[in-house]
Structure formats: structure tokens, C-alpha cells
SESE-319937 format. One line per 2 residues: number of its first residue (from 1); their letters; for each residue x, y, z of N, C-alpha, C. Coordinates in steps of 0.001 Angstrom, whole numbers, plus 500000, padded with zeros to 6 digits. Example, Ala and Ser with C-alpha at 12.3 -4.5 7.8 and 13.67 -1.06 7.14 Angstrom:
2
1	as	513190,494310,507800,512300,495500,507800,513200,496700,507800  512850,497750,507080,513670,498940,507140,512900,500030,507870
This chain:
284
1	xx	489223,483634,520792,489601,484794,521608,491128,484925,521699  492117,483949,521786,493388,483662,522056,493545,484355,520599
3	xx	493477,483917,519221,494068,484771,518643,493931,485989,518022  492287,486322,518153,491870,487728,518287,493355,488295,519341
5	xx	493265,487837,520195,494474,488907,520971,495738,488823,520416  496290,487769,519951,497488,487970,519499,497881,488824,518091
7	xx	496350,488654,517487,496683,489470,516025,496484,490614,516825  496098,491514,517103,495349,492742,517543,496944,493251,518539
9	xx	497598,492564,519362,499028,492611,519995,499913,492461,518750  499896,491514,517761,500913,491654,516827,500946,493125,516039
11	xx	499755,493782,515556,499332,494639,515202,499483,496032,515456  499302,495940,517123,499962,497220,518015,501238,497042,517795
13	xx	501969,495622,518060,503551,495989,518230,504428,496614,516603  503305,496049,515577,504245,495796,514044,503502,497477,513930
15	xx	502464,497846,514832,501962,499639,514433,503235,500648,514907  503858,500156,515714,504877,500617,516585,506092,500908,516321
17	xx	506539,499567,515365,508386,499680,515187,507737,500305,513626  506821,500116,512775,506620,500700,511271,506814,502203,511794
19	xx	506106,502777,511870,506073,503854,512137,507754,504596,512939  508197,503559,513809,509430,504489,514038,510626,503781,512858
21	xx	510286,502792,512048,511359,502404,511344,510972,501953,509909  509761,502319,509654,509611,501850,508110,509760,500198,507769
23	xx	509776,499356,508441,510254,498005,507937,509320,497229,509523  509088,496297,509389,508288,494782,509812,508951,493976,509950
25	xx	509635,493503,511098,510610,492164,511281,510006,491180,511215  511212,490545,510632,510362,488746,509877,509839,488130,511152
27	xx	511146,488393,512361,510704,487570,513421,509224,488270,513942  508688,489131,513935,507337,489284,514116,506319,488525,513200
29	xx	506360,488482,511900,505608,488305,510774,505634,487118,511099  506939,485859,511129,506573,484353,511265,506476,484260,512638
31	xx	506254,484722,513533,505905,484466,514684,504588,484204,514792  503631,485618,514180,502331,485633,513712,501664,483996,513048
33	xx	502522,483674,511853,501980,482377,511099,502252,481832,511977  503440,481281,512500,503909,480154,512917,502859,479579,514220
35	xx	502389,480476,515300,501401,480591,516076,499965,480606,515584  499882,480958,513797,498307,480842,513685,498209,479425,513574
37	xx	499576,478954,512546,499352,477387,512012,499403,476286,513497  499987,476575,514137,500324,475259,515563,498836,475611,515954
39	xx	498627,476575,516393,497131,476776,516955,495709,475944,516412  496177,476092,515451,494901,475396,514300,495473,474102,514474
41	xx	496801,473427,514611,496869,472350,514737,496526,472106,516038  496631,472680,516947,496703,471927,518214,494690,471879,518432
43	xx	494141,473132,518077,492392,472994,517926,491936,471756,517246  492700,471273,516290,491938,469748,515566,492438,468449,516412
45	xx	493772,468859,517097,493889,467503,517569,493028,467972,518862  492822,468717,519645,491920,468599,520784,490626,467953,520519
47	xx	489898,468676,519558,488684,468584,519312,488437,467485,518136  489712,467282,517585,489653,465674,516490,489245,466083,515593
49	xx	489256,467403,515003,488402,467425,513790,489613,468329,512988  489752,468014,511706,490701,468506,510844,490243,470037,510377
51	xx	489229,470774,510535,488685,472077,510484,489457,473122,511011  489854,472792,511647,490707,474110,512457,492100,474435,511842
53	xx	492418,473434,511538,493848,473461,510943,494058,473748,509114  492728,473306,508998,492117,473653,507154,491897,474896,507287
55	xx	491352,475335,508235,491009,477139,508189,492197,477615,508265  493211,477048,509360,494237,478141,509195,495266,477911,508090
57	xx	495004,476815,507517,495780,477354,506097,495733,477466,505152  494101,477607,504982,493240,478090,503920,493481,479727,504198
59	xx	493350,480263,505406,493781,481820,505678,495101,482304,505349  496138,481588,505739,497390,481849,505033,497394,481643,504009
61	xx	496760,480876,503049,497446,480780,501678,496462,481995,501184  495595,482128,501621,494625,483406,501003,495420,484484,501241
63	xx	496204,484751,502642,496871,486104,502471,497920,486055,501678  498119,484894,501463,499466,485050,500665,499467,485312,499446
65	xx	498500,485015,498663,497939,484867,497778,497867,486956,497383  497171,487056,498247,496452,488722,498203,497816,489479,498643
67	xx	498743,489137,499295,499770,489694,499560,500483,489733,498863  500992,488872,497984,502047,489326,497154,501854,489646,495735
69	xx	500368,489589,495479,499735,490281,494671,499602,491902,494948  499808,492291,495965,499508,493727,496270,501125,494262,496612
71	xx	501836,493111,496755,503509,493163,497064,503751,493991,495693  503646,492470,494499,504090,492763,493260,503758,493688,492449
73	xx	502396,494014,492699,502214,495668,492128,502522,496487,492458  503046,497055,493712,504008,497789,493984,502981,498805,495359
75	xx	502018,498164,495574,500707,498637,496720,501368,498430,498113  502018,497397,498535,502273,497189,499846,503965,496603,499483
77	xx	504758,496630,500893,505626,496366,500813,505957,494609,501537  507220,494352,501041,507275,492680,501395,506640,492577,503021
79	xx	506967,493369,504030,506449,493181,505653,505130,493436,505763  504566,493927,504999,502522,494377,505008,502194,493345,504285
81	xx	502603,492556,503086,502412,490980,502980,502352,489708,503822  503681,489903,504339,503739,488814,505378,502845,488861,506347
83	xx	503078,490116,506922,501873,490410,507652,500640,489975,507671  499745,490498,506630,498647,489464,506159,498511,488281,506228
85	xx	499843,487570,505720,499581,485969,505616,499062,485589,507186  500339,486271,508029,500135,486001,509300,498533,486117,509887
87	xx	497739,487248,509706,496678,487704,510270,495748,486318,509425  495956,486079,507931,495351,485013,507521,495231,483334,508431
89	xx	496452,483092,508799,496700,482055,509425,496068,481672,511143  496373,483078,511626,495181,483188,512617,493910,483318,512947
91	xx	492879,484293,511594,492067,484133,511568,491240,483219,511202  492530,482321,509846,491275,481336,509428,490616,482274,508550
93	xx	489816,481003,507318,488715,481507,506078,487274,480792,506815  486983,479691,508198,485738,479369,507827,485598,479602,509227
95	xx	486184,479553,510449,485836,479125,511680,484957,481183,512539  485670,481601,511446,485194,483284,511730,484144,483957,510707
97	xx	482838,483614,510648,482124,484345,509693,480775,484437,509812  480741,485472,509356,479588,486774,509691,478534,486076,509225
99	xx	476946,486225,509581,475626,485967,509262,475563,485320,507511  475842,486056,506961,476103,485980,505589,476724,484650,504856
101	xx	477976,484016,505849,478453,482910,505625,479714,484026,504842  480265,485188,505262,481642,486181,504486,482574,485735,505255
103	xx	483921,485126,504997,484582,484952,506099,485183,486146,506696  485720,486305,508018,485608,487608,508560,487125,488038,507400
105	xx	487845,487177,507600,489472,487763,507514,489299,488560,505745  488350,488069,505072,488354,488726,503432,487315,489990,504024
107	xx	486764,489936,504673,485926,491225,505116,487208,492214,505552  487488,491484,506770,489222,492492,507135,489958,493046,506080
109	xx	490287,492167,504644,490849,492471,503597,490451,493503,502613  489240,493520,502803,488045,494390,502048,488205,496028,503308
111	xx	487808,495707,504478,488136,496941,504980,489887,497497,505375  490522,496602,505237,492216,497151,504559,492339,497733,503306
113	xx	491728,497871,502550,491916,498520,501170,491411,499777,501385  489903,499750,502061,489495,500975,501929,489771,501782,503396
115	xx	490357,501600,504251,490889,502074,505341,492213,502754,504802  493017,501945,504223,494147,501974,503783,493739,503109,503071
117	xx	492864,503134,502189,493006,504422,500796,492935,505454,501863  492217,505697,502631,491701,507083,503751,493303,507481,504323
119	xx	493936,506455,504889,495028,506925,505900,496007,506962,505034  496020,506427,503618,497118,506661,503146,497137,508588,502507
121	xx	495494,508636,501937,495302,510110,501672,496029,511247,502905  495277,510557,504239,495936,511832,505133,497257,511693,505528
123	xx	497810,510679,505740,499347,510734,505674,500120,511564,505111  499479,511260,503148,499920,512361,502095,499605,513422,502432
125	xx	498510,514048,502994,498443,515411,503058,498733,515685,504129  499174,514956,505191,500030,515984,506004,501545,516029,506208
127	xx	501915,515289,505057,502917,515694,504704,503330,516933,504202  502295,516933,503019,502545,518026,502169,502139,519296,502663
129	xx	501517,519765,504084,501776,520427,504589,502708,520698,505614  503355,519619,505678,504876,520012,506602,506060,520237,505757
131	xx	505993,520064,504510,506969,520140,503342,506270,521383,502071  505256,521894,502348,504746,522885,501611,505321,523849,500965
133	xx	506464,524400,501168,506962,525422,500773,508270,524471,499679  508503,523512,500104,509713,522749,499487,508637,522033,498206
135	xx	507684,521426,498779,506787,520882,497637,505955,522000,496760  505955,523339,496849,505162,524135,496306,506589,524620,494708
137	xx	507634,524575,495581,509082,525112,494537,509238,523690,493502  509202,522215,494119,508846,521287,493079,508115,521058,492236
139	xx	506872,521257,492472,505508,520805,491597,505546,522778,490455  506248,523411,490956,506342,525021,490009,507753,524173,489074
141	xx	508609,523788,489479,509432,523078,488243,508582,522035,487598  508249,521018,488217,507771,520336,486763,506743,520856,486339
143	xx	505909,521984,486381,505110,522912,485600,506273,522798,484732  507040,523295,484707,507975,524453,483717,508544,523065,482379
145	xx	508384,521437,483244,509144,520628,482156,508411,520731,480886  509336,520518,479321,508924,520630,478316,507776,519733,478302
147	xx	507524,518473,478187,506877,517486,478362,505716,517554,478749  505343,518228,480140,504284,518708,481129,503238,519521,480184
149	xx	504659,520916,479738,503954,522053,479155,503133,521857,478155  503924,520632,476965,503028,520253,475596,502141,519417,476410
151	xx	501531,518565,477458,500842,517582,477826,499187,518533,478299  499916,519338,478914,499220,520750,479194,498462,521360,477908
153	xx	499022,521729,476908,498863,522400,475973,497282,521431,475307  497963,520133,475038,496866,519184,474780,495776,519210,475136
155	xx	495855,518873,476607,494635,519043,477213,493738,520256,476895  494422,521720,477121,493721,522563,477225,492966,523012,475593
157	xx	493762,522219,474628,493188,522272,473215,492247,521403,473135  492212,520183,473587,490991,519456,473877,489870,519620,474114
159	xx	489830,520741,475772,488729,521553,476525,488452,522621,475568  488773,522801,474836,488698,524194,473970,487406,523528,472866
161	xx	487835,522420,472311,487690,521827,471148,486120,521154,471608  485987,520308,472505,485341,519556,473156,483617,520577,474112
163	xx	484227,521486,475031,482693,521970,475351,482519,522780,474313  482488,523418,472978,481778,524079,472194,480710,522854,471441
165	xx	481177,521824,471614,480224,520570,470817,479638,520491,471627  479648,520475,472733,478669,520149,473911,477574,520779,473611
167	xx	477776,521860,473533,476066,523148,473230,476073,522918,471956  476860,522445,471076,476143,522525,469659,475649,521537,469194
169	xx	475798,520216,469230,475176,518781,469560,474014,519222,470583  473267,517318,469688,471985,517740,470167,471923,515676,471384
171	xx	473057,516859,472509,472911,515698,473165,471971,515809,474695  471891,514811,475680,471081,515207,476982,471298,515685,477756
173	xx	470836,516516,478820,471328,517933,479467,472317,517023,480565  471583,515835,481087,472169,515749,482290,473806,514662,481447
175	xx	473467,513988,480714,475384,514184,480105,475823,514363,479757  475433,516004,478937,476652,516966,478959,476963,517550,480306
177	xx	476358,517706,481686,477066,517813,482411,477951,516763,483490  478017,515469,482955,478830,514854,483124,479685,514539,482579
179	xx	479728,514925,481133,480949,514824,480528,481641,516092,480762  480656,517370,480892,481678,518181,481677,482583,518087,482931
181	xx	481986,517536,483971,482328,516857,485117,483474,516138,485138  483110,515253,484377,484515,514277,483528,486049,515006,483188
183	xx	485593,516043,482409,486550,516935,482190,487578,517323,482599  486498,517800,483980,486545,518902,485007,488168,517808,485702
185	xx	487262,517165,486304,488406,515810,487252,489047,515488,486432  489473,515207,485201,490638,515129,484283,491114,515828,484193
187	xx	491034,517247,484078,492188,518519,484017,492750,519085,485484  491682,518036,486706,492253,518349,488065,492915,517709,488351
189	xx	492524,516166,487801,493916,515056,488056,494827,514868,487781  494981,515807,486287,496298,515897,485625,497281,516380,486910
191	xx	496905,517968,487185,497899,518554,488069,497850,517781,489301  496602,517442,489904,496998,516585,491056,497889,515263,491274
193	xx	498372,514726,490078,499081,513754,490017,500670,514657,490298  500535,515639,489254,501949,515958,489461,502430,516631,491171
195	xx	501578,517119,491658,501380,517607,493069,501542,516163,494347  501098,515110,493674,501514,513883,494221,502588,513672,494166
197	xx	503088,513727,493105,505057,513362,492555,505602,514184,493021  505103,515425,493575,506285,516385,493877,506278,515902,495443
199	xx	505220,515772,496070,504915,515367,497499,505940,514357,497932  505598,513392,497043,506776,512194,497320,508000,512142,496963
201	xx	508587,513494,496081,509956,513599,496041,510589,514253,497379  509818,515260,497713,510064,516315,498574,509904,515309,500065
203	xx	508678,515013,500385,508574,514483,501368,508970,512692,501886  508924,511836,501122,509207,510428,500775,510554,510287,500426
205	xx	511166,510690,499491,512446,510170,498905,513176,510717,499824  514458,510237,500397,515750,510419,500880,516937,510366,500595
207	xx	517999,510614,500172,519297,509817,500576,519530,509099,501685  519752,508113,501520,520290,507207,502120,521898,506287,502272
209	xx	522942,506170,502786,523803,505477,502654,523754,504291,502265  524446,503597,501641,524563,501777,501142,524514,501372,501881
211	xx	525597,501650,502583,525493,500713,503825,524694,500486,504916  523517,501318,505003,522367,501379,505387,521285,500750,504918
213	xx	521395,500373,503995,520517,499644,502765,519633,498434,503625  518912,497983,503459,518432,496978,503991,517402,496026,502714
215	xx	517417,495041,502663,516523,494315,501753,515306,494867,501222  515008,494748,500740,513282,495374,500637,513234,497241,500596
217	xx	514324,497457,500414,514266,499512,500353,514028,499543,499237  513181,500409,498792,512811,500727,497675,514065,502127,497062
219	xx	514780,501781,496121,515481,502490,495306,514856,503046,494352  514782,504431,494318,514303,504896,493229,514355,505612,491821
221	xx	515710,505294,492034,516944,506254,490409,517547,505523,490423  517827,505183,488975,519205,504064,488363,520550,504982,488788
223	xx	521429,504150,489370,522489,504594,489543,523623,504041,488426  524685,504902,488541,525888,504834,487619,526644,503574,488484
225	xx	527150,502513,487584,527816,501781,487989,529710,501954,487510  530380,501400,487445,531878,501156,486895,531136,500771,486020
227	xx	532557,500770,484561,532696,500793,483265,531410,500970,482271  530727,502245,482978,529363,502638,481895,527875,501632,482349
229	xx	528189,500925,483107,526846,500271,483496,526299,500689,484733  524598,500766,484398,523326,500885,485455,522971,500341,485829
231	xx	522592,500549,486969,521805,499888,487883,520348,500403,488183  519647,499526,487520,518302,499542,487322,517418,499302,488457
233	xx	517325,500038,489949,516423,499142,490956,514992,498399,490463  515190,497462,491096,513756,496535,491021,512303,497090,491815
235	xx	511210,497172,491045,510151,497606,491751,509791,497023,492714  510130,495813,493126,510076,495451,495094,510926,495281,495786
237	xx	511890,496041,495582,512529,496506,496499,513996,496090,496311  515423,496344,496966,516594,495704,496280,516527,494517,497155
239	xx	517460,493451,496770,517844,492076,497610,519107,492378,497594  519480,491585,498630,521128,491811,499244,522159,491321,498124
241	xx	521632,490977,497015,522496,491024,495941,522989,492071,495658  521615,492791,495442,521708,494415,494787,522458,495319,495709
243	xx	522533,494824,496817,523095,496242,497735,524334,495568,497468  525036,493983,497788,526520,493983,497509,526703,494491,496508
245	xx	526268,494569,494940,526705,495127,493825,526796,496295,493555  525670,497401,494376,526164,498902,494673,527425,498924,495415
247	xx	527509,498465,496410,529321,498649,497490,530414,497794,496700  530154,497005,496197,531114,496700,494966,531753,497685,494195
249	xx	530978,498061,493842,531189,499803,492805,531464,500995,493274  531330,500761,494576,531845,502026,495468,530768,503250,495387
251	xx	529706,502681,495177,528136,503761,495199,528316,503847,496834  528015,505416,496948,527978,505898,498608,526640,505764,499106
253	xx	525758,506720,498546,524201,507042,498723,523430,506793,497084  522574,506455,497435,521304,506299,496925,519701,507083,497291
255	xx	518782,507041,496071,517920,507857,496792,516585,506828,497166  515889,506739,498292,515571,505656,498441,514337,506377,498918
257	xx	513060,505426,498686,511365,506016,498507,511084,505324,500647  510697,506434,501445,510138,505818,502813,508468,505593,502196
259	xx	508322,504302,502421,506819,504288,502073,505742,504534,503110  504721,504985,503198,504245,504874,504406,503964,504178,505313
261	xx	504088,503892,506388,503718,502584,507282,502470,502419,507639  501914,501314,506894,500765,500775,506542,499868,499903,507331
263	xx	501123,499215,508430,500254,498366,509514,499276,499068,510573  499497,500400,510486,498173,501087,511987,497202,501129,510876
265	xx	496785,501097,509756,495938,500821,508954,495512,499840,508874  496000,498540,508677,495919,497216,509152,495197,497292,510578
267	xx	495887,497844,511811,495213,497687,513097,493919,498425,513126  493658,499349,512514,492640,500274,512517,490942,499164,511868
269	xx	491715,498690,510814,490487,497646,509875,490414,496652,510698  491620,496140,511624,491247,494631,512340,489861,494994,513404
271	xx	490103,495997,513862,489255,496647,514725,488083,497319,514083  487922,497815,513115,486507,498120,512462,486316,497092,511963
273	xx	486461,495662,511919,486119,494449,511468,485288,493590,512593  486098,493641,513891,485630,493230,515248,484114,493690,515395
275	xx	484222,495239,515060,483317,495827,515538,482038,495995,514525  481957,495665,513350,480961,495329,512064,480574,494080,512532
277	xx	481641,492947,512583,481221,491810,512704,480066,491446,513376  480607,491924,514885,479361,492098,516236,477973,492489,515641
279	xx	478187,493805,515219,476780,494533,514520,476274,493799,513179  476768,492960,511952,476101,492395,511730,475553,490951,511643
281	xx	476301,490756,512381,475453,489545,513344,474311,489493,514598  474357,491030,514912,473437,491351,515702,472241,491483,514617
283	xx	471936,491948,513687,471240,492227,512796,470633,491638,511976  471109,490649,511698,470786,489106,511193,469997,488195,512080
């Protein structure tokens, strides 16, 4: 119960400053571990049994594990990692689990992905209706790029080429209309991707000052350095190397990606996890 509340309080507070600041302080994140791991230690020496303290760092190394795997692909940012580890370390992999023998915290992990996909969708779209008119003039230019237009052209020679075989082949009714289907969502995803890119130029990307820079900002255009050299940002984010070596060079602004803040998604799954758990263990 003690750390049901503290993740679920860490959660509200890290739902709180993300949202007004884009970034997760470390001192929250190791506060989280540091309190899951003593906890688990102090449960085995009460109770003498080395279990408590194996769970909690069997849970941290699992988030860590899943965290910077979802870090390094470029899915979550370094503070929605740590994060995890933390929620790992408190929950533990064995001392929390459902009828089934699932431990709860990979169930939590399982409903963070797909929580996450939902809130990250409406985030995006209500962006792109508060930026609509700015994102409607973007996504009409890269229509217009050469690149787009021949990519375009392809496709639509494809669809051209492709359902006349459909009726003239002697294939089965119900998949030719899934390969129509198929189609269909391929010539919608094309543009919907680019309607994504314009979303996140328009609405996501900023200028930002250097000196504002903070570790972990995601940079998203190579900048011009002195004597003909670029600066290539790194896909997780710059390190305080990278920002001294922009102010070195006398770079002012940069354009830098706000990602969405991902932990009320996190709080949202800790809590549809609580509340599955109950129900299927009632059920069992």
C-alpha cells in the first residue's frame, strides 16, 4: 500500500511539472528508485526473507531494460525512462501479481503502450486543431515538394495498374476486397503521415535559445557551425557537450522538437492497472 501511494503521488507530481515544462527532474525519478530499492530492503530485513528486495530489483532492472529501449528508439524521452525504472523498483516483478501469476508492473507496461498510443493520438489532434490554419498552409507545401509529387505519382500509377487485375484475375471475392482495403489505408497513410509532419512542425517544433538548452532537448536541424562544419543533433537528445559546442560557435537559436508529456499517460495506466488488477482477481 505504502508504495502504491508513492508511485501514484510520484506520478501526479511528474503529471504536473511535464505538462507545464516538458522535462522530469532527476531528483524526482531517483527519489522514486531510491525509495523503491531501501523499501524492498528494509521488507527483507523485517520479514528475513531476501524476496522483497529481489523483486525490487528485478523491477528496476526490467524498467530499465524497457526504458531505454523505448529511450533509444526515439518513443520516450530520457525522464519517461527513468521514470519507469522508478515505478519498476517500487512495484517489484513478483510480490504484485494477478491470478495468472502476470506480474502487475509488465501488465502496467503493456497498458502504457496502449494508453500511451490513445493520448498520444489526441494530444496530436488537438493540436492540429489549434494550429489548423498554420498546419493546413504546411502540409499544402509539402504537397507541392518535387519528391512528394513523383512519390504521389507512383502510387497513383500503382492504383491504376493494380485494381484492373483485381477484376481480371481469377482471385477470391473477400481478398480482393482486402487488398483493396490495403490500398485504400496505404494511399491514406501516405498523406496522413505527411499531415503528421506538418502537425509537428507547426505545432511541436520551436525556436529555442542555447542558452536555454537543457540536456535531453531534442534538436531537430543540423546547424551551421564555424569553418564549414555541422552539427548533426543526436536522436536522444543533446548532452551538455553539445550545447557547450553550439555557444562555442556563437549559435543563438536552434529549432528544438516539445515532445509530448507522456507521464499523465503513465498515471492514467498506473490506475487502469489498479483497477484490472482488482477485477481480475476477482474473477479468477
Amino acid at each position: 500500500m505504502f508504495n502504491t501511494f508513492i508511485v501514484l503521488a510520484g506520478l501526479l507530481l511528474g503529471s504536473l511539472i511535464d505538462i507545464r515544462t516538458r522535462e522530469i527532474p532527476d531528483t524526482l525519478n531517483f527519489s522514486l528508485i531510491g525509495i523503491g530499492l531501501i523499501s524492498g530492503l528494509f521488507m527483507s530485513v523485517f520479514h528475513s526473507s531476501i524476496s522483497y528486495i529481489a523483486s525490487s530489483i528485478t523491477g528496476f532492472l526490467a524498467g530499465a531494460i524497457i526504458g531505454i529501449f523505448l529511450f533509444y528508439t526515439g518513443q520516450w524521452g530520457g525522464g519517461d525512462a527513468k521514470m519507469v525504472m522508478g515505478i519498476g523498483a517500487l512495484t517489484g516483478l513478483s510480490l504484485h501479481e494477478f491470478g495468472a501469476g502476470i506480474p502487475f508492473f509488465l501488465v502496467f507496461i503493456i497498458n502504457s503502450l496502449l494508453i500511451g498510443a490513445v493520448y498520444g493520438l489526441i494530444w496530436v489532434f488537438a493540436i492540429s486543431i489549434k494550429n489548423f490554419k498554420e498546419i493546413r498552409k504546411e502540409f499544402t507545401a509539402m504537397r507541392q515538394d518535387k519528391q512528394v509529387i513523383f512519390l504521389r505519382k507512383i502510387i497513383i500509377a500503382l492504383l491504376i495498374i493494380i485494381i484492373p487485375l483485381l477484376f481480371i484475375l481469377q482471385i477470391d471475392f473477400i481478398a480482393k476486397i482486402m487488398i483493396l482495403v490495403a490500398l485504400f489505408f496505404f494511399f491514406i497513410s501516405f498523406h496522413a503521415s505527411m499531415f503528421l509532419r506538418a502537425t509537428e512542425k507547426v505545432g511541436m517544433v520551436k525556436d529555442m535559445e542555447v542558452s536555454k538548452l537543457t540536456e535531453g532537448d531534442w534538436v531537430v536541424e543540423q546547424v551551421k557551425l564555424k569553418k564549414g562544419k555541422v552539427f548533426k543533433p543526436p536522436k536522444t537528445g543533446v548532452s551538455l557537450d553539445d550545447i557547450d559546442l553550439l555557444k562555442k560557435n556563437n549559435v543563438k537559436k536552434v529549432a528544438v522538437k516539445q515532445g509530448i508529456p507522456f507521464v499523465p499517460s503513465f498515471l492514467l495506466a498506473y490506475i487502469a492497472t489498479l483497477f484490472i488488477g482488482n477485477w481480475f482477481l476477482f474473477v479468477l
